[in-house]
DRENPA-3360 file (N, C-alpha, C; in nm, 2 decimals, always signed):
BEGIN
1 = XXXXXXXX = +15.99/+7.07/-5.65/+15.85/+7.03/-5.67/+15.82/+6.91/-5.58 ~ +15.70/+6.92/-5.51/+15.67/+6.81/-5.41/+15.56/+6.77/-5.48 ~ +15.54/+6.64/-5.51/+15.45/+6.53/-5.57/+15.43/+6.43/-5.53 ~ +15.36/+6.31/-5.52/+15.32/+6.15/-5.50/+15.24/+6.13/-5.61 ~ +15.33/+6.05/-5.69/+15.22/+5.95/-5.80/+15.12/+5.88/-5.73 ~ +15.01/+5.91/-5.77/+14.91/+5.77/-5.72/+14.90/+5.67/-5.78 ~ +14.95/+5.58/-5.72/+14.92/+5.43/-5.73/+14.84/+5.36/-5.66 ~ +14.75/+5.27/-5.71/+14.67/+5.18/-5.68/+14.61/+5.16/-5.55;
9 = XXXXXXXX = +14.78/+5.16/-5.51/+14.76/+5.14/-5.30/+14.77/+5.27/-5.29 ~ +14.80/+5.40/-5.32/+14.81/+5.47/-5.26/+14.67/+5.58/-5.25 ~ +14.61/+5.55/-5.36/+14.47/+5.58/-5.37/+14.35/+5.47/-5.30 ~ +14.38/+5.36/-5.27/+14.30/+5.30/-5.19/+14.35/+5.37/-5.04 ~ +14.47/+5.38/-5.02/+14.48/+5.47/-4.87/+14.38/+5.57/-4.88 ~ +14.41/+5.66/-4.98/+14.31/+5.78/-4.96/+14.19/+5.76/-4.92 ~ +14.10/+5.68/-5.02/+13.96/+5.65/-5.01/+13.94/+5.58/-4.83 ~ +14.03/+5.52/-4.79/+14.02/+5.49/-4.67/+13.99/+5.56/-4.57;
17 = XXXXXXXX = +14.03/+5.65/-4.60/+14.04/+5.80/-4.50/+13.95/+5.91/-4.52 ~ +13.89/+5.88/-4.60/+13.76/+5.95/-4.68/+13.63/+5.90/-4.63 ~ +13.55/+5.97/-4.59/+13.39/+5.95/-4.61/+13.36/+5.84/-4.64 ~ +13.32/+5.80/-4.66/+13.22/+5.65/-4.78/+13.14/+5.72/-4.84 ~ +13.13/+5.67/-4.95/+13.00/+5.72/-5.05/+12.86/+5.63/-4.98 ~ +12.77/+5.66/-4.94/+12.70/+5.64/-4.87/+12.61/+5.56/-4.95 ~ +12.52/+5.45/-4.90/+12.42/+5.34/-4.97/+12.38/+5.35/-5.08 ~ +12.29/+5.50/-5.07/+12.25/+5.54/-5.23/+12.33/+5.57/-5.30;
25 = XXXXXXXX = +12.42/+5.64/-5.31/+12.58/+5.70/-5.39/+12.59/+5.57/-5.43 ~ +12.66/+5.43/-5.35/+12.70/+5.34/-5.40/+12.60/+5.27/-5.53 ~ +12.49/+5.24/-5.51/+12.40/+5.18/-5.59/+12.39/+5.29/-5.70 ~ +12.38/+5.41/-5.65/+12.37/+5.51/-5.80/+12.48/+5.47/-5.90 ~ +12.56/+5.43/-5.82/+12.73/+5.39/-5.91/+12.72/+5.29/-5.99 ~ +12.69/+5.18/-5.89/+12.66/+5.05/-6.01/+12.54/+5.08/-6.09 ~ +12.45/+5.14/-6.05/+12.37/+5.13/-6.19/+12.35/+5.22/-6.31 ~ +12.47/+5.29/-6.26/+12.53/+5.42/-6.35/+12.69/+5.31/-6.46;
33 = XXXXXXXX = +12.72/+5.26/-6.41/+12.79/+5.16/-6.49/+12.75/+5.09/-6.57 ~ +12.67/+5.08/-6.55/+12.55/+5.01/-6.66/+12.52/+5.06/-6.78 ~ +12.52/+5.17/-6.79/+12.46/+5.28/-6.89/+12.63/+5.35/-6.94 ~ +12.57/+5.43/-7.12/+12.66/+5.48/-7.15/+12.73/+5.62/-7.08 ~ +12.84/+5.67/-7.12/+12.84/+5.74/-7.05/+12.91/+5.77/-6.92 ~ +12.98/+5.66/-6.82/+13.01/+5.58/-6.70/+13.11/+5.68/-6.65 ~ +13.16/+5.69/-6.72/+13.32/+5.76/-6.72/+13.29/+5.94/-6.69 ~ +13.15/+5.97/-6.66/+13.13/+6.11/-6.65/+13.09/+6.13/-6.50;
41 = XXXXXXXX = +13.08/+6.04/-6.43/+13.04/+6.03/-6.29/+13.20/+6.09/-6.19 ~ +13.14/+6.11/-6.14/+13.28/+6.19/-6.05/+13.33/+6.10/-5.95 ~ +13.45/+6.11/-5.91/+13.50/+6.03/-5.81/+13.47/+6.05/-5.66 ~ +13.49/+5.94/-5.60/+13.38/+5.97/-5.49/+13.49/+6.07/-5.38 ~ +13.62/+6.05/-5.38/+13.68/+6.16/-5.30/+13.62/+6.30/-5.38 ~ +13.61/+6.34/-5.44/+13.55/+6.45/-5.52/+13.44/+6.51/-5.44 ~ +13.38/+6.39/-5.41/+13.20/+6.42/-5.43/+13.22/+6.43/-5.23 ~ +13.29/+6.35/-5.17/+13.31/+6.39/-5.04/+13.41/+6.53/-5.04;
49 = XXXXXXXX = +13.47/+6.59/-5.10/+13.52/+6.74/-5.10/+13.43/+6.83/-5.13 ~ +13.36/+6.81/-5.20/+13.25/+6.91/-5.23/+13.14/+6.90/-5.19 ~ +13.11/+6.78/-5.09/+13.04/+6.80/-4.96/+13.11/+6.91/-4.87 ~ +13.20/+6.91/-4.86/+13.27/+6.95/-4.76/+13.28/+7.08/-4.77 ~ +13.32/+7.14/-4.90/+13.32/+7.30/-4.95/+13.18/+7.35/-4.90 ~ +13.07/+7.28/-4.92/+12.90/+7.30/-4.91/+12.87/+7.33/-4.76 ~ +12.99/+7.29/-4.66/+12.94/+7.30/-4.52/+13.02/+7.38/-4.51 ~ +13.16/+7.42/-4.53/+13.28/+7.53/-4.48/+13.22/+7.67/-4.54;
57 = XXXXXXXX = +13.15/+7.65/-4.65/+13.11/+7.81/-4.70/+12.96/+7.82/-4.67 ~ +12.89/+7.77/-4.57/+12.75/+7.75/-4.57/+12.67/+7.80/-4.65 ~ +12.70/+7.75/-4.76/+12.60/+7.73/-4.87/+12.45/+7.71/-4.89 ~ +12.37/+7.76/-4.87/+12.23/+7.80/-4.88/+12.15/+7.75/-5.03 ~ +12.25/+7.78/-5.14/+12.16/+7.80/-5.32/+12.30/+7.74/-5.37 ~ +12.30/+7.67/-5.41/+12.35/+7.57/-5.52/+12.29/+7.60/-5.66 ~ +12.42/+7.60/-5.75/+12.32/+7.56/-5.91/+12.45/+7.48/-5.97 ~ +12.42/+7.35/-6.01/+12.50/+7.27/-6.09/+12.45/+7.27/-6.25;
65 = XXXXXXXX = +12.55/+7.26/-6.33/+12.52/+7.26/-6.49/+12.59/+7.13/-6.47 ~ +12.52/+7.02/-6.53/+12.56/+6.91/-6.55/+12.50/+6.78/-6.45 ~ +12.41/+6.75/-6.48/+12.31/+6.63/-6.32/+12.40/+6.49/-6.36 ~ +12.38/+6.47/-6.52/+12.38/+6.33/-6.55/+12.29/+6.22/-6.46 ~ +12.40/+6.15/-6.42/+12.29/+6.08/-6.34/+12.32/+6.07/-6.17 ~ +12.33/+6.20/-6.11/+12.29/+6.25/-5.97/+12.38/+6.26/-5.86 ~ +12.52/+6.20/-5.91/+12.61/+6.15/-5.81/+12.63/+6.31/-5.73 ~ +12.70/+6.40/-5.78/+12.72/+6.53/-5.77/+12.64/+6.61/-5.65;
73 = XXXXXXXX = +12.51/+6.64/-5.79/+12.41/+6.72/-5.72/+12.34/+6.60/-5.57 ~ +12.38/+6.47/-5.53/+12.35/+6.44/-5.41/+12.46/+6.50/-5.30 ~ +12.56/+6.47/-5.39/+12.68/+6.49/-5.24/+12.70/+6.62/-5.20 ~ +12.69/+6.74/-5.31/+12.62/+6.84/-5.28/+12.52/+6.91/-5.18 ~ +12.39/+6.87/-5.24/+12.26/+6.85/-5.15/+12.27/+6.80/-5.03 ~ +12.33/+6.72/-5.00/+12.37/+6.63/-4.82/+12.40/+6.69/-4.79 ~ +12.49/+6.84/-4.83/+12.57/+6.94/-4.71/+12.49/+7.01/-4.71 ~ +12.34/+7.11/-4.77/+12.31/+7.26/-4.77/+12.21/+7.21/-4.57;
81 = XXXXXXXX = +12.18/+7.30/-4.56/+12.12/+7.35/-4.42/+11.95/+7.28/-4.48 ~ +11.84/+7.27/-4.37/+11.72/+7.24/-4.40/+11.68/+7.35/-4.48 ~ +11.70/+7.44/-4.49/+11.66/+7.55/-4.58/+11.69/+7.56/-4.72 ~ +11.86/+7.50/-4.72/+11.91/+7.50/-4.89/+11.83/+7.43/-4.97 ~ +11.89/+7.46/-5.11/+11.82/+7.44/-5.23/+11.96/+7.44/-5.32 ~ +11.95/+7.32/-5.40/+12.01/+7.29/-5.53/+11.94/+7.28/-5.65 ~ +11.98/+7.35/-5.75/+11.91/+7.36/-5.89/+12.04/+7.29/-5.97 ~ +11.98/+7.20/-6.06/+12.06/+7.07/-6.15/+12.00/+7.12/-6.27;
89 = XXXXXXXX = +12.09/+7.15/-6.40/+12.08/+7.20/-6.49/+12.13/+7.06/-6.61 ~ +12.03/+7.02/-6.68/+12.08/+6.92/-6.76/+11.96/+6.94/-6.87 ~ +12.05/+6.87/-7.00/+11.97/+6.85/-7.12/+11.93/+6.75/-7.14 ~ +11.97/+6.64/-7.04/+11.93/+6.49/-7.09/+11.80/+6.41/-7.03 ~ +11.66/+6.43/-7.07/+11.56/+6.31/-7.00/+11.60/+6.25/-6.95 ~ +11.66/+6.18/-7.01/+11.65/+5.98/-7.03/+11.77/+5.99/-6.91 ~ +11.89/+6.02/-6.91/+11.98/+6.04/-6.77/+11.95/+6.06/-6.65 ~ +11.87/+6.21/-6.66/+11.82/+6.25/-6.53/+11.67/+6.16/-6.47;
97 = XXXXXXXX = +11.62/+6.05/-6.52/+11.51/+6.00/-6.46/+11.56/+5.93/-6.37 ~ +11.74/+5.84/-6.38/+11.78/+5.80/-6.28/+11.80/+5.88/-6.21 ~ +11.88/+6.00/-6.22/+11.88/+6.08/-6.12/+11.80/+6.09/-6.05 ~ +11.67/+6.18/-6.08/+11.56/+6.16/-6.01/+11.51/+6.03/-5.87 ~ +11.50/+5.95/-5.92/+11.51/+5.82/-5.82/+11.59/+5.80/-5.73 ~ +11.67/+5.84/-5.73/+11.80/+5.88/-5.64/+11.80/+5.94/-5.57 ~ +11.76/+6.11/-5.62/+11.72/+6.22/-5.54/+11.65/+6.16/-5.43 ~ +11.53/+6.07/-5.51/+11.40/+6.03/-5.37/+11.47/+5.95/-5.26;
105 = XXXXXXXX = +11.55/+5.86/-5.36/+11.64/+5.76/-5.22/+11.69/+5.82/-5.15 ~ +11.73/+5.93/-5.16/+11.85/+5.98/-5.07/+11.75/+6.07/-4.99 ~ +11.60/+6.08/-4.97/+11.53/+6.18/-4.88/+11.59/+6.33/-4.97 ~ +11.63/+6.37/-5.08/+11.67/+6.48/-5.11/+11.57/+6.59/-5.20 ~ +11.47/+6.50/-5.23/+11.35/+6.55/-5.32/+11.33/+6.69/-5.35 ~ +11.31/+6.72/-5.21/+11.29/+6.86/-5.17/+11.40/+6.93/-5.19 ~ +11.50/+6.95/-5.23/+11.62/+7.00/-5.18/+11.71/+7.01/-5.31 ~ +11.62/+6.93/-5.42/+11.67/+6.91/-5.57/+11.60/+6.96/-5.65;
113 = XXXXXXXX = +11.59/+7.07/-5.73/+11.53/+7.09/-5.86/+11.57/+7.07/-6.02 ~ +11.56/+6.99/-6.06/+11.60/+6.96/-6.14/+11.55/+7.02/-6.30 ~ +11.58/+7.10/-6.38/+11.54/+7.24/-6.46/+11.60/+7.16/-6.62 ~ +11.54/+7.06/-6.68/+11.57/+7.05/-6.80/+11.56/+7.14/-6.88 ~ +11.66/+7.13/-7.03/+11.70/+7.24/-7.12/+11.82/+7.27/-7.14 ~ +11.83/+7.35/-7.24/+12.00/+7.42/-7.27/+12.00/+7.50/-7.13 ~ +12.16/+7.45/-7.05/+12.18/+7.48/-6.95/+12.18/+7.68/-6.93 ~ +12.28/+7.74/-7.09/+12.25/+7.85/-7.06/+12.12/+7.95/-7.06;
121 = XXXXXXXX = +12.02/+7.87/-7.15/+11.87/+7.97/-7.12/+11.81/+7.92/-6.97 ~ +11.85/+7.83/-6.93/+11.81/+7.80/-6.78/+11.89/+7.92/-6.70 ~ +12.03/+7.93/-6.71/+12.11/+8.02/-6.58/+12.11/+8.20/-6.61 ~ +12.01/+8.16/-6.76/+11.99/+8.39/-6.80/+11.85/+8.37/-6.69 ~ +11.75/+8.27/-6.70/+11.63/+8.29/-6.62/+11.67/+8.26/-6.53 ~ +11.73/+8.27/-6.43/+11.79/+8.19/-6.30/+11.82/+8.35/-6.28 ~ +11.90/+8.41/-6.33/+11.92/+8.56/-6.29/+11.80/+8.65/-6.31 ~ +11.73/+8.67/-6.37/+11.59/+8.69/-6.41/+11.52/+8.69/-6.26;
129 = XXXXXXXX = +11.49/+8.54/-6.22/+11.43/+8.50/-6.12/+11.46/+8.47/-5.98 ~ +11.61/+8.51/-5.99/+11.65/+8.54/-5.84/+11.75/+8.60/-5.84 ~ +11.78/+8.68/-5.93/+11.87/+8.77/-5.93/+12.03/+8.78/-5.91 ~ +12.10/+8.89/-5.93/+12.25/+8.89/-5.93/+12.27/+8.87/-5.78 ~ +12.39/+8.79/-5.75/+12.41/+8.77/-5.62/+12.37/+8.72/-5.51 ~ +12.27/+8.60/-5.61/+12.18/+8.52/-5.53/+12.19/+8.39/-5.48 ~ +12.33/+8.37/-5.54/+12.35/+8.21/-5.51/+12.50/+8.21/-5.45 ~ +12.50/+8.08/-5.39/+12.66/+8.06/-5.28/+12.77/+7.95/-5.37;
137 = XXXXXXXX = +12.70/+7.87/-5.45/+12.85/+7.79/-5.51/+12.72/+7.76/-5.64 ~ +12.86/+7.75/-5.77/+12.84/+7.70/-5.89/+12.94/+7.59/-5.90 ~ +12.89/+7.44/-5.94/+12.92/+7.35/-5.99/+12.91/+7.33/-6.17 ~ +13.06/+7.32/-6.26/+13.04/+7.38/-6.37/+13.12/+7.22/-6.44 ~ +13.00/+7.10/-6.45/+13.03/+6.97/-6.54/+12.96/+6.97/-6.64 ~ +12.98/+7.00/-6.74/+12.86/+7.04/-6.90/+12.95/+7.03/-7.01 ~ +12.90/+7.07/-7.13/+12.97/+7.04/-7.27/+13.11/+7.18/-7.23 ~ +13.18/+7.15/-7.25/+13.31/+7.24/-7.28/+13.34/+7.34/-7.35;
145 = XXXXXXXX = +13.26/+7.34/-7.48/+13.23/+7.46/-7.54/+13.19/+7.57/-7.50 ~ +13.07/+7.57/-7.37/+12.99/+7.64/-7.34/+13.11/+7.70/-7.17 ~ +13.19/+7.65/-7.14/+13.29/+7.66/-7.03/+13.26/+7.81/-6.95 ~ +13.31/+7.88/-7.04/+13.30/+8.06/-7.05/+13.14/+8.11/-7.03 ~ +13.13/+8.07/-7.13/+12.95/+8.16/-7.08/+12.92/+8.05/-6.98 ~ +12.92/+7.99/-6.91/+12.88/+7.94/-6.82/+12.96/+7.98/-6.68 ~ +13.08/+7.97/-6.71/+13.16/+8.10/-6.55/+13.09/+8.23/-6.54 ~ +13.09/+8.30/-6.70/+13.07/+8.46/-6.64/+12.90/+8.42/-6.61;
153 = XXXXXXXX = +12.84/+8.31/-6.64/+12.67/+8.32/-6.58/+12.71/+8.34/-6.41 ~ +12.80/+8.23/-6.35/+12.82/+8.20/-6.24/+12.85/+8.30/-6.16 ~ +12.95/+8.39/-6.23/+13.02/+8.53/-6.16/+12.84/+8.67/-6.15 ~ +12.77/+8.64/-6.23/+12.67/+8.71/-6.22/+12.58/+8.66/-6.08 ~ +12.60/+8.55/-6.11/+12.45/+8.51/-6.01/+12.51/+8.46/-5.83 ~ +12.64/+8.45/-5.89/+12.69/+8.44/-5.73/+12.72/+8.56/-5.66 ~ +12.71/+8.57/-5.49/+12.76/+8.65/-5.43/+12.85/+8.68/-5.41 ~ +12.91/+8.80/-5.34/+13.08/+8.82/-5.31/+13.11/+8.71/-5.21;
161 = XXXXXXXX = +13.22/+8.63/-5.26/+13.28/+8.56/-5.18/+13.16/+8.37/-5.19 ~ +13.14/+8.37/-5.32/+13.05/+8.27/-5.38/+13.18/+8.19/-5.46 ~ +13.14/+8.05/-5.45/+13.27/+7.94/-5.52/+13.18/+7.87/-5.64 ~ +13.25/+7.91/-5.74/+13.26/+7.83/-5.87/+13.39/+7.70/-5.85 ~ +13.31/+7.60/-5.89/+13.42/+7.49/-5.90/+13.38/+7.42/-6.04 ~ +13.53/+7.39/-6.12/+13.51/+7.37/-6.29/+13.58/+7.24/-6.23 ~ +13.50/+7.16/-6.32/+13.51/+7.03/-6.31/+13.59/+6.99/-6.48 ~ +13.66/+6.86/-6.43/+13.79/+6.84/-6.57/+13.91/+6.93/-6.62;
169 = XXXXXXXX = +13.92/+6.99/-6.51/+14.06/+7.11/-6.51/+14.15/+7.04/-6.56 ~ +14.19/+6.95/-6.54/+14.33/+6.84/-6.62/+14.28/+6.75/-6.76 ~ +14.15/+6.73/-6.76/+14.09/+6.69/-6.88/+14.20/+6.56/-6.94 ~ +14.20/+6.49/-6.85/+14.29/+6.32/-6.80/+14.46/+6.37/-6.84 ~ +14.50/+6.46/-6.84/+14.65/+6.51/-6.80/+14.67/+6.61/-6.96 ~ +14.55/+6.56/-7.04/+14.60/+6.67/-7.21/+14.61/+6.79/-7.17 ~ +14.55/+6.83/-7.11/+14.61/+7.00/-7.09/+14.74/+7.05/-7.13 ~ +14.84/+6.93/-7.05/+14.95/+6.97/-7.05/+15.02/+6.89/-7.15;
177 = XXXXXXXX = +15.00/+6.85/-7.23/+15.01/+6.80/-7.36/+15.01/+6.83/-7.49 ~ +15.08/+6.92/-7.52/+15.07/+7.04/-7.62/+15.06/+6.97/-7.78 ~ +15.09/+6.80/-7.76/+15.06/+6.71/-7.92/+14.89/+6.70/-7.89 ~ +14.81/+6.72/-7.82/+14.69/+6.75/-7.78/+14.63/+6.81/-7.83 ~ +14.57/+6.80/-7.98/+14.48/+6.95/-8.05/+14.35/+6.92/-8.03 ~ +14.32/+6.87/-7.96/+14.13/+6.82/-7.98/+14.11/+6.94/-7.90 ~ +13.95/+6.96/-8.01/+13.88/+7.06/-7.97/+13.87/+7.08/-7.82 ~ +13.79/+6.97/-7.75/+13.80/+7.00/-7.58/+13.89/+7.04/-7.51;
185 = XXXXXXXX = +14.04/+6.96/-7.53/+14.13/+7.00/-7.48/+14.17/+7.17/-7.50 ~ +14.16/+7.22/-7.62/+14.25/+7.35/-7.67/+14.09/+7.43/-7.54 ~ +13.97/+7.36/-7.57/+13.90/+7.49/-7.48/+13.93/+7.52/-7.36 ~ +13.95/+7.40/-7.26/+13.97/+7.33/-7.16/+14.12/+7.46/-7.16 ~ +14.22/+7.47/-7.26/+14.36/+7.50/-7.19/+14.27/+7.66/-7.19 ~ +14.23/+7.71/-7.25/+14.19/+7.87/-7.28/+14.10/+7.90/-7.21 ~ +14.02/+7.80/-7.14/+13.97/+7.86/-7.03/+14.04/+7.87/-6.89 ~ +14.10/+7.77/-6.84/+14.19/+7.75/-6.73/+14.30/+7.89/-6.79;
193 = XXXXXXXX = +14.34/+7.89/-6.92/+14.45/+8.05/-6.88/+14.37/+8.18/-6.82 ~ +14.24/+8.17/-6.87/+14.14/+8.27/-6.86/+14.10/+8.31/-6.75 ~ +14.06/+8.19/-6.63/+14.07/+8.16/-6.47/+14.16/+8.25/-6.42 ~ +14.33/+8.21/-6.48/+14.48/+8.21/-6.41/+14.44/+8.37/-6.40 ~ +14.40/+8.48/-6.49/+14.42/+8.61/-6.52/+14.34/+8.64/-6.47 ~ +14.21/+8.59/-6.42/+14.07/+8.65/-6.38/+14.11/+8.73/-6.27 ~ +14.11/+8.86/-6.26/+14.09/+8.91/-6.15/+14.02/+8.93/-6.02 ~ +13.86/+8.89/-6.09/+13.75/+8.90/-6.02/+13.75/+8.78/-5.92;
201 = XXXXXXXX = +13.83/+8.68/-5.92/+13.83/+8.56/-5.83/+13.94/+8.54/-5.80 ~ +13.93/+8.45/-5.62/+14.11/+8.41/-5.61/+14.06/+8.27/-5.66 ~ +14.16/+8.20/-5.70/+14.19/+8.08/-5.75/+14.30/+7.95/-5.71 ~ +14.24/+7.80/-5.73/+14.35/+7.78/-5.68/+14.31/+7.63/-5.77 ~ +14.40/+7.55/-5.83/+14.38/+7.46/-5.94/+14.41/+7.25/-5.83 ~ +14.30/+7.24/-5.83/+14.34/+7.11/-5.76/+14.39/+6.93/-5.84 ~ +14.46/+6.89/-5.84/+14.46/+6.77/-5.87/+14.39/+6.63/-5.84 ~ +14.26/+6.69/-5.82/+14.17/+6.60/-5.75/+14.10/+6.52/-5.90;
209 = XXXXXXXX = +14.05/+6.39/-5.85/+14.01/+6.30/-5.96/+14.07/+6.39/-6.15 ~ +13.99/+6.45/-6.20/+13.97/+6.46/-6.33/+14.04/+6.61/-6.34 ~ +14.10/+6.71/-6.19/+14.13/+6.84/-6.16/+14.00/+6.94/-6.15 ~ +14.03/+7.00/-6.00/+13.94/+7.09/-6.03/+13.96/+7.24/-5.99 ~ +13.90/+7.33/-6.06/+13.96/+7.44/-6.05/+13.87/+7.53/-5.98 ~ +13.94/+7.57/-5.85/+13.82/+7.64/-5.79/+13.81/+7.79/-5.75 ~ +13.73/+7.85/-5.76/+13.72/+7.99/-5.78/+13.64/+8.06/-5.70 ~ +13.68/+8.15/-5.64/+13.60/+8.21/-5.55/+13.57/+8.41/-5.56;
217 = XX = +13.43/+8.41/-5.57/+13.44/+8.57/-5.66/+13.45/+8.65/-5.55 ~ +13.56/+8.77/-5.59/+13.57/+8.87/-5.47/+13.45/+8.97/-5.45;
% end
């Protein structure tokens, strides 16, 4: 088995060699620290990889379940073409207003819809209103319960050869911690077995920030 623990310095190399989270990213950070909740924002090597997925699969239609407050659905949005479109699925006002402001800072306005509500009656009308096979990547950060019906929404409304990426695949290493019975964790392990079997997608499970498991429908 080939591994490197990250340590301190060895993760400041990384970030070195990475992108920068760019002016607004940064300030969205600090003033996302501020507020509860801090610990749901994604790491910025993350948020520069899935920029990066957004340009290698030229991604057109984005739908994120999970905005919070914007980090994501921006680093996202900075890769689609002048034509793409990202739809941000959240239940929270009071979160997404910073988002919002953000969106504006970043020139992304246009390029961001933001669709408050229970994420799953947003993604049955999302199929409704643009149909099976209409979208190029699902970004899947939301309550955990909902994990499942929110893949097979994704495997509906994406194209052949569309990427789902599940966000907290390691769920901070309990996965593999079988003294672990919390509810999130046990869903978190039964959905990732559920991935492993999925026929309908290749798969491949990353060790990135929080782990992310990414999925691509045949």
């Amino acid at each position: 088995m080939k591994a490197i623990p990250l340590t301190d310095s060895l993760y400041s190399y990384i970030l070195a060699h990475t992108p920068p989270p760019s002016q607004v990213l940064a300030a969205l950070v600090q003033e996302t620290l501020t507020i509860p909740g801090s610990g749901m924002l994604i790491a910025p090597e993350q948020g520069a990889l899935m920029n990066l997925l957004v340009k290698l699969t030229g991604a057109r239609r984005i739908v994120e379940i999970g905005c919070y407050t914007g980090y994501s659905a921006i680093s996202m949005a900075s890769g689609l073409p002048a034509d793409g479109k990202l739809f941000t699925l959240d239940i929270d006002a009071d979160t997404t207003l910073m988002a919002k402001r953000y969106f504006a800072a970043a020139g992304l306005e246009d390029k961001i819809e933001l669709r408050i509500g229970p994420a799953l009656q947003s993604l049955h009308s999302m199929i409704a209103e643009f149909g099976v096979g209409s979208f190029d990547i699902m970004f899947i950060d939301a309550d955990k319960a909902n994990s499942m019906n929110y893949y097979e929404c994704g495997l509906q409304l994406l194209r052949s050869g569309g990427l789902i990426m599940c966000d907290n695949a390691l769920w901070s290493g309990t996965v593999a911690d079988e003294a672990n019975q919390e509810a999130d964790t046990n869903v978190l392990r039964t959905f990732n077995d559920f991935i492993a079997k999925d026929d309908r997608v290749d798969r491949v499970m990353l060790n990135v920030s929080d782990g992310l498991y990414l999925c691509r429908k045949k």
